[in-house]
Z-matrix of the N, CA and C atoms (Angstrom, degrees):
N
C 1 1.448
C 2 1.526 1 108.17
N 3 1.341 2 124.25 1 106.54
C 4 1.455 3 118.28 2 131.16
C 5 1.504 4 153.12 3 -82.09
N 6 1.556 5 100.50 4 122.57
C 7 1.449 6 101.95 5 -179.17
C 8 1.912 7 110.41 6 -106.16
N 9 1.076 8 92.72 7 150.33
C 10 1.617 9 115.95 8 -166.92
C 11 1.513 10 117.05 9 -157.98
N 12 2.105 11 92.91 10 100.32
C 13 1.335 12 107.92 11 -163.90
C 14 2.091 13 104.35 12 -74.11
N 15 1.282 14 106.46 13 145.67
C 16 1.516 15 101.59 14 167.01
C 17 1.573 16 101.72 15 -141.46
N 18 1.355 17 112.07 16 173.46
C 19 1.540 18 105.92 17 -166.07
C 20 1.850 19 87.88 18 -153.51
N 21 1.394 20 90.66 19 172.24
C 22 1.764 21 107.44 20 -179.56
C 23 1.687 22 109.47 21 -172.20
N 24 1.517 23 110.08 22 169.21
C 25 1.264 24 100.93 23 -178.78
C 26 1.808 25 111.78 24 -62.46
N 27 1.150 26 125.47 25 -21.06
C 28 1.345 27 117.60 26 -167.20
C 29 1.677 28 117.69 27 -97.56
N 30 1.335 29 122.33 28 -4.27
C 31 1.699 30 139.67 29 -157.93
C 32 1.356 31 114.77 30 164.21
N 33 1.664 32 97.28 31 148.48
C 34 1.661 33 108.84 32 176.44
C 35 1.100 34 93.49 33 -95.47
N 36 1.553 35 126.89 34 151.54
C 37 1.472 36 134.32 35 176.78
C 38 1.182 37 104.83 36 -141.50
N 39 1.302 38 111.92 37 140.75
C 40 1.337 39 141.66 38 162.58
C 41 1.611 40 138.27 39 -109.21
N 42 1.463 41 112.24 40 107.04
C 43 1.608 42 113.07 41 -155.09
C 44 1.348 43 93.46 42 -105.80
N 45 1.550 44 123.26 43 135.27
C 46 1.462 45 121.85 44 -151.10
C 47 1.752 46 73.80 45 -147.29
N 48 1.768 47 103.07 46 142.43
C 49 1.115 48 109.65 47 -168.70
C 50 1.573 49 94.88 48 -129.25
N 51 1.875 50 129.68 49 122.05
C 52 1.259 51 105.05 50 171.06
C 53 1.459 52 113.53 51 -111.73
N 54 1.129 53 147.56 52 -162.63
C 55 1.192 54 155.46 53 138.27
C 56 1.248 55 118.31 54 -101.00
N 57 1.672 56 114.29 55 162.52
C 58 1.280 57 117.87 56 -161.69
C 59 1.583 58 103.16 57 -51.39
N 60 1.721 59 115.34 58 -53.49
C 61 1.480 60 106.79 59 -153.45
C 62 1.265 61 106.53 60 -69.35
N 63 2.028 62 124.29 61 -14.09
C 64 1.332 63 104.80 62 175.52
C 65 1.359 64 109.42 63 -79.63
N 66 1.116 65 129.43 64 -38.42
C 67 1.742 66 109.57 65 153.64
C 68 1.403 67 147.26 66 -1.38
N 69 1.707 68 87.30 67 -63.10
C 70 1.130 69 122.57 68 -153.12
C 71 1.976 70 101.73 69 -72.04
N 72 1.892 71 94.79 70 -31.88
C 73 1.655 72 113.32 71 176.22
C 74 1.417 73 99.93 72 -75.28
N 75 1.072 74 137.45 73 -1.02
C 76 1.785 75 124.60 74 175.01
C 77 1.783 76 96.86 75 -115.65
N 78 1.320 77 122.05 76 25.04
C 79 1.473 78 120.44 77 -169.75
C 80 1.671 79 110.73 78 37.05
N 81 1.118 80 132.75 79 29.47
C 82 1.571 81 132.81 80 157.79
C 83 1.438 82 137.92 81 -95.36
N 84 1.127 83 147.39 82 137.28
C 85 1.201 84 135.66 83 144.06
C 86 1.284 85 140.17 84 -120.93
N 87 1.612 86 128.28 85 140.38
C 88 1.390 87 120.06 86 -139.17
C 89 1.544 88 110.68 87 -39.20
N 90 1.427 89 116.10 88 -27.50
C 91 1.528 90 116.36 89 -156.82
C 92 1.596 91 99.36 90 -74.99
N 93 1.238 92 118.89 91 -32.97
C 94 1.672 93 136.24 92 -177.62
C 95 1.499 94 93.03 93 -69.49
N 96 0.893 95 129.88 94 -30.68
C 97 1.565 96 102.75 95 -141.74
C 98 2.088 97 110.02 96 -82.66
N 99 1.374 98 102.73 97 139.90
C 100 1.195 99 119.41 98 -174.08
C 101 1.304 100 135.75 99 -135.85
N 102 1.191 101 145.95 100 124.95
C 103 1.405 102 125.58 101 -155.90
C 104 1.856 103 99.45 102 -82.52
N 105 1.267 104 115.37 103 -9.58
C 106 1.431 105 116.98 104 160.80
C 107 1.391 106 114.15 105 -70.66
N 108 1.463 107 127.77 106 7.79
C 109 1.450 108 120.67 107 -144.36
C 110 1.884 109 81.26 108 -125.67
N 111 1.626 110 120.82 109 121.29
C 112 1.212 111 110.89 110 162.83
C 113 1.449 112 134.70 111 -59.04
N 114 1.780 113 114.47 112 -27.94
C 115 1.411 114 109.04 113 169.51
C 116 1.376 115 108.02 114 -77.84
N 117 0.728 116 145.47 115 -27.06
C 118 1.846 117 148.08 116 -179.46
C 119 1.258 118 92.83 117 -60.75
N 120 1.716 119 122.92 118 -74.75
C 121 1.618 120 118.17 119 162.65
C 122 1.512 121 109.18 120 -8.37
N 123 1.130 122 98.92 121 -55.19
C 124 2.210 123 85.40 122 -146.63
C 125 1.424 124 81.65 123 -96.25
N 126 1.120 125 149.82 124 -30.66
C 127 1.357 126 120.24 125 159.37
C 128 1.464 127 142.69 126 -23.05
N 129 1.739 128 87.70 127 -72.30
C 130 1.129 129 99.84 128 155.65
C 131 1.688 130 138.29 129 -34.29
N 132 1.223 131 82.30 130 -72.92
C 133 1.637 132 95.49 131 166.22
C 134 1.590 133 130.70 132 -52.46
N 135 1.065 134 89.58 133 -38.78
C 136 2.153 135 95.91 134 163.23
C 137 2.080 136 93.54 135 -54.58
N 138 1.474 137 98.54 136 -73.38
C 139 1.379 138 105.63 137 -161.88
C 140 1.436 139 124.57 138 -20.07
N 141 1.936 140 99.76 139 -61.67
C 142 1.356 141 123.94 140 167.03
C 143 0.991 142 118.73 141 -40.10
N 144 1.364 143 122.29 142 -61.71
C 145 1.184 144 135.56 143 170.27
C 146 1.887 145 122.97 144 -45.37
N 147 1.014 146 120.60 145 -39.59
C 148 1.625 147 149.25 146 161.40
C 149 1.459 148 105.88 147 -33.30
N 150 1.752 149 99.00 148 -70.86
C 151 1.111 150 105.97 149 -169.34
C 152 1.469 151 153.97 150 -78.13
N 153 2.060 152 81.80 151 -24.50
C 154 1.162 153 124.22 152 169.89
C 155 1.449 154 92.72 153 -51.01
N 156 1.519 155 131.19 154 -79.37
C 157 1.192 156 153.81 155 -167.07
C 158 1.574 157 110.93 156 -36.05
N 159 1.675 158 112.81 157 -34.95
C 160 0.967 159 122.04 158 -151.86
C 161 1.524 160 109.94 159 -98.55
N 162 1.948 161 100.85 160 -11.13
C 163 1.385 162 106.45 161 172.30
C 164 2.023 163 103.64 162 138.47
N 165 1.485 164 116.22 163 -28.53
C 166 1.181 165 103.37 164 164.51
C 167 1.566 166 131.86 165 -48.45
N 168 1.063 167 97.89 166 125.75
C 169 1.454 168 114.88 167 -166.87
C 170 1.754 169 119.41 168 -131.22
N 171 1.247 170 127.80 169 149.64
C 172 1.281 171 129.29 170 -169.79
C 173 1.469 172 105.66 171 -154.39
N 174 1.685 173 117.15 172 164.60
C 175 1.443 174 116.46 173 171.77
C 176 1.841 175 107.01 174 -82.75
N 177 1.177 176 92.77 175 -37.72
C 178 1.386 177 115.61 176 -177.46
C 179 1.627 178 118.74 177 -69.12
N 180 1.463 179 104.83 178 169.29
C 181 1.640 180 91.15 179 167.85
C 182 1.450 181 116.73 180 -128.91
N 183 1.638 182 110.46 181 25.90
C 184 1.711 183 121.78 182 171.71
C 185 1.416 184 104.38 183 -79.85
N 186 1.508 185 120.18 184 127.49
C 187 1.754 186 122.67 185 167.87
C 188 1.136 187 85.72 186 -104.49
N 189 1.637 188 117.17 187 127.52
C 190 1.530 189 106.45 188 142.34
C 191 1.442 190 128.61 189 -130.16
N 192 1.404 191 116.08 190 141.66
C 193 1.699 192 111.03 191 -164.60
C 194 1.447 193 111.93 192 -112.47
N 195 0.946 194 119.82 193 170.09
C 196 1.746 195 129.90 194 -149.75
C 197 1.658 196 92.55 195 -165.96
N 198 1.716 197 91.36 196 114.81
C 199 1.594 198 84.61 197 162.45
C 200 1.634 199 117.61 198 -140.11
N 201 1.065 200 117.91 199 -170.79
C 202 1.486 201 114.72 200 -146.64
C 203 1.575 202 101.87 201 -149.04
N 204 1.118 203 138.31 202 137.17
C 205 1.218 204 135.08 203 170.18
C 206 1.914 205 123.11 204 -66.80
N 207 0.895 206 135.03 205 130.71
C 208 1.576 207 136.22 206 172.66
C 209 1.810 208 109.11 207 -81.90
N 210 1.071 209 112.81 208 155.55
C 211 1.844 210 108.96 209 169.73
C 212 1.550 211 112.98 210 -73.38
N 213 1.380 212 111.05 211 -11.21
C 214 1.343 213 103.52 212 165.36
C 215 1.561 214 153.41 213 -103.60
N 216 1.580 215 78.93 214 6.08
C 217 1.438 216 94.58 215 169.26
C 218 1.690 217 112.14 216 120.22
N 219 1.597 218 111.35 217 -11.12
C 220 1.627 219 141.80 218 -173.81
C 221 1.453 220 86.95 219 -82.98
N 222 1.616 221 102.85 220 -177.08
C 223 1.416 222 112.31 221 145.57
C 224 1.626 223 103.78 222 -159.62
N 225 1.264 224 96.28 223 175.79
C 226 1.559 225 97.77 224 177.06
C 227 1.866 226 105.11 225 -112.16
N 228 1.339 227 93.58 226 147.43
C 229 1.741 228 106.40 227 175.68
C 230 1.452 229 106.59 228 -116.93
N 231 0.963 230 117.94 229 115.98
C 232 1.822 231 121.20 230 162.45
C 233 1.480 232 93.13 231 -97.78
N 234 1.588 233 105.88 232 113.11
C 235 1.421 234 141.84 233 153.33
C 236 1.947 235 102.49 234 -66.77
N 237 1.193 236 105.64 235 121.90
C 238 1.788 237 116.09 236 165.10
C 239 1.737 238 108.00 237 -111.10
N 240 1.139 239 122.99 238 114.91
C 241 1.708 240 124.65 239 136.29
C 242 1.152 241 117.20 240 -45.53
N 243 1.636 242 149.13 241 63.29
C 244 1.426 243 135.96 242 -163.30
C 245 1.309 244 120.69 243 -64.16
N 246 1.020 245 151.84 244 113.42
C 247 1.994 246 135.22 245 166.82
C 248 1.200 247 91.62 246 -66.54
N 249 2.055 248 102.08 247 108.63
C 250 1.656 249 100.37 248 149.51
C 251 1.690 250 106.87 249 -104.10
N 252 0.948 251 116.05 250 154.98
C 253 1.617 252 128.60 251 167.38
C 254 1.551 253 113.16 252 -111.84
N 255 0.840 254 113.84 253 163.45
C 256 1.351 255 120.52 254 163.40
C 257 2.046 256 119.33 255 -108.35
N 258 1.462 257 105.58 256 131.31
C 259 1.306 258 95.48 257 174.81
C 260 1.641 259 110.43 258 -124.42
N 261 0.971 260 104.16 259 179.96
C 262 1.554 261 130.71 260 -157.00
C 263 1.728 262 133.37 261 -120.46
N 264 1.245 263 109.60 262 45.14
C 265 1.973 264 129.43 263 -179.34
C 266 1.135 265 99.43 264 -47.41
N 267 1.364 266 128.09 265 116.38
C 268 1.659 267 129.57 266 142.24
C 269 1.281 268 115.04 267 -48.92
N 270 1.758 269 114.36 268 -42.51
C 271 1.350 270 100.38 269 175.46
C 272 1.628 271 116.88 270 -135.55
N 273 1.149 272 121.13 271 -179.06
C 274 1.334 273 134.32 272 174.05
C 275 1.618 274 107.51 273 -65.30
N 276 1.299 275 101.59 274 -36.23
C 277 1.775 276 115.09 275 171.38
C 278 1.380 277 110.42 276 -52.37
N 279 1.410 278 118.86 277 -52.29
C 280 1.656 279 135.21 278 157.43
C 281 0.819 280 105.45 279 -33.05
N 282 1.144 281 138.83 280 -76.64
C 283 2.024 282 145.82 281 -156.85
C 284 1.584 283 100.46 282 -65.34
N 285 1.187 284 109.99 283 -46.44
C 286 1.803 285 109.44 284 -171.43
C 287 1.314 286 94.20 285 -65.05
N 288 1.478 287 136.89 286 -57.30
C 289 1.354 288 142.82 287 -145.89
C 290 1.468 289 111.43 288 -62.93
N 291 1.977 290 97.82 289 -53.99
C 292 1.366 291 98.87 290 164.51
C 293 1.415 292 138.15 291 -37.83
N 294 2.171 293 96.93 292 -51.61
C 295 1.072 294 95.29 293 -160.64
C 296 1.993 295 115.48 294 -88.61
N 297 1.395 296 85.14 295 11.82
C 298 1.629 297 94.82 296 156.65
C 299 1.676 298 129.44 297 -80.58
N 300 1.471 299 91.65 298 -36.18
C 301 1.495 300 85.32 299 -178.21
C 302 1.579 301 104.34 300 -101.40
N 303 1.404 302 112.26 301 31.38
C 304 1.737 303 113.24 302 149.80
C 305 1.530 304 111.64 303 86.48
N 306 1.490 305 114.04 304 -3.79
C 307 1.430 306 123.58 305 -177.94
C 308 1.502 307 123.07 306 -94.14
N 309 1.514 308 108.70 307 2.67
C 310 1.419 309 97.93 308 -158.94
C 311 1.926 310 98.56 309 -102.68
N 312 1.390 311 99.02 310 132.78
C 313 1.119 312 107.71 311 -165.05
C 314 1.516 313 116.47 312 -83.60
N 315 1.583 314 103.94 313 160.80
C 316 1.844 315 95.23 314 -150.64
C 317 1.761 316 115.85 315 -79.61
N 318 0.936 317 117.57 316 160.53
C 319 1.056 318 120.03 317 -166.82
C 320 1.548 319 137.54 318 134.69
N 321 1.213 320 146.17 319 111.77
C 322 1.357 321 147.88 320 174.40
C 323 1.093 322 101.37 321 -17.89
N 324 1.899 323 126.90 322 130.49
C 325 1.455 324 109.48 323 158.23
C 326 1.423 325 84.28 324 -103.15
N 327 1.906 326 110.35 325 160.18
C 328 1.384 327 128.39 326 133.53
C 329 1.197 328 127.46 327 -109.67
N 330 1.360 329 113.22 328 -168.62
C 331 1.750 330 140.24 329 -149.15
C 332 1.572 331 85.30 330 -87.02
N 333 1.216 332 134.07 331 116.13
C 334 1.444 333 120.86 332 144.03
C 335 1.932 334 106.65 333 -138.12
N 336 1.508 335 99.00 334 166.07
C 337 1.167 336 96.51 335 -172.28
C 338 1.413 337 148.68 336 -29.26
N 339 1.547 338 103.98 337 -32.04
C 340 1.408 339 123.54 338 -179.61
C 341 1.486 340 108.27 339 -83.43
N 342 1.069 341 110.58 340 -36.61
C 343 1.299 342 134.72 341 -175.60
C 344 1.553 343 155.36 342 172.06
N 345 1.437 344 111.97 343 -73.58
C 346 1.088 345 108.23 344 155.65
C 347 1.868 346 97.09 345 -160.80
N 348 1.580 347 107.29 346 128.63
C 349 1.151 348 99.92 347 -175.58
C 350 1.252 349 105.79 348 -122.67
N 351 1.486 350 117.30 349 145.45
C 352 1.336 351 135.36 350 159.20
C 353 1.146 352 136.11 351 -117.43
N 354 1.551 353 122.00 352 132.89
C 355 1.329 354 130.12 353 -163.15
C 356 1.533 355 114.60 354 -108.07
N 357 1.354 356 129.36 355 104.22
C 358 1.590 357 131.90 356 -159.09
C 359 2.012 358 100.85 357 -154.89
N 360 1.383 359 92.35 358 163.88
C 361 1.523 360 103.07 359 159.29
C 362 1.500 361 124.42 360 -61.20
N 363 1.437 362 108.84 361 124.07
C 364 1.374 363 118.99 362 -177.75
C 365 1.615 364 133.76 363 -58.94
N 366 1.252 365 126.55 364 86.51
C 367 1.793 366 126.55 365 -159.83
C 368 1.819 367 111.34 366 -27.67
N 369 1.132 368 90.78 367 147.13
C 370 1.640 369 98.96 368 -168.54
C 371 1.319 370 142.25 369 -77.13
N 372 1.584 371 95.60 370 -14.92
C 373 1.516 372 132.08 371 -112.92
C 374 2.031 373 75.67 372 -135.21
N 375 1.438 374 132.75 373 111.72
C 376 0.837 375 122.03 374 145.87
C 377 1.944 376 135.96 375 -29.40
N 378 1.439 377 103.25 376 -48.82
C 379 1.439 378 110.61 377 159.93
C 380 1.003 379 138.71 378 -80.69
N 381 1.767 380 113.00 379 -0.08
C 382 1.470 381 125.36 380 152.11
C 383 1.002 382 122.01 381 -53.40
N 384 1.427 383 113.54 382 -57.06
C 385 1.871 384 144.54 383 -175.24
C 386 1.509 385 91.64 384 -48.93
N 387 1.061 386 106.54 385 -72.36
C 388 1.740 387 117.33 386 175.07
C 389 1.124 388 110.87 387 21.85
N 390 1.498 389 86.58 388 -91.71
C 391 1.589 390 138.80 389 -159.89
C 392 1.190 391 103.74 390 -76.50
N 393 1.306 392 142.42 391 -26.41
C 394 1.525 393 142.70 392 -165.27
C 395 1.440 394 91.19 393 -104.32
N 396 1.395 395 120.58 394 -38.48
C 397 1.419 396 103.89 395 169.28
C 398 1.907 397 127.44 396 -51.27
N 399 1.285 398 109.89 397 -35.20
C 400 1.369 399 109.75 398 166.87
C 401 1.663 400 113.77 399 -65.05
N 402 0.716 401 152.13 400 -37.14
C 403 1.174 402 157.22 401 126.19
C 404 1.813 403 137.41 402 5.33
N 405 1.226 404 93.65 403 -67.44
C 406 1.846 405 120.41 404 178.64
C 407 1.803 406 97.39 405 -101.31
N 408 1.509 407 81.57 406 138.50
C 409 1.682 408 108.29 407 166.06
C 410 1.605 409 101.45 408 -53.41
N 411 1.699 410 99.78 409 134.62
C 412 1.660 411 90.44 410 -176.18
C 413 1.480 412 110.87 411 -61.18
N 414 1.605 413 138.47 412 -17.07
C 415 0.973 414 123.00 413 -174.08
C 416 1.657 415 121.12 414 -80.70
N 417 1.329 416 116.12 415 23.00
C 418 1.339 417 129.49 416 -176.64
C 419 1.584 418 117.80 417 -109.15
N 420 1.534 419 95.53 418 -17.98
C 421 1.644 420 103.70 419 -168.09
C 422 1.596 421 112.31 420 -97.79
């Protein structure tokens, strides 16, 4: 197994490299693998667990993993710490506006008192923030 930490303004990441036979010790292979699938589960969950331990870190509490096939039968997983936030639209006018000018971060909004709130990964991009700041009640940003 190789692991190989990388980082950015938006998440710590962790790119974890296996080979077939370590696979092969969680009974999975990339083509199998499923989050319906209990060995994929505990894979996973070892991994997370691994890395967490090992120093991955986030503001947020979304992990999300992405994996990829190897030519040998392995694959690699890049583990993400995501920062999600939650923000805060007075209106539906808000949500469209954002999601015109490309900033509005992903995720279902709903109905809540203030307005309409949505809970997603935080834009990366200093001039994302910007712009999404016009948008969200300042007490969201």
């Amino acid at each position: 197994m190789i692991i190989e930490y990388l980082t950015d303004e938006s998440a710590h990441r962790v790119l974890v490299t296996m080979d077939a036979a370590e696979l092969d010790g969680y009974g999975v292979s990339f083509g199998d693998m499923s989050l319906n699938d209990t060995p994929t589960r505990a894979l996973l969950r070892d991994l997370v667990s691994m890395v967490t331990r090992m120093g991955l870190r986030g503001e947020g509490e979304q992990v999300q993993v992405d994996c990829a096939p190897t030519g040998e039968g392995g694959c690699t997983l890049l583990i993400s710490a995501v920062n999600v936030r939650e923000y805060v639209f007075v209106s539906s006018d808000d949500i469209i506006s954002a999601y015109k000018a490309g900033v509005l971060p992903e995720g279902r909004p709903r109905r809540s008192g203030s307005g309409w709130t949505l809970r997603g990964k935080a834009p990366v991009h200093p001039w994302q923030r910007r712009i999404l700041s016009e948008y969200c009640t300042p007490e969201s940003q």
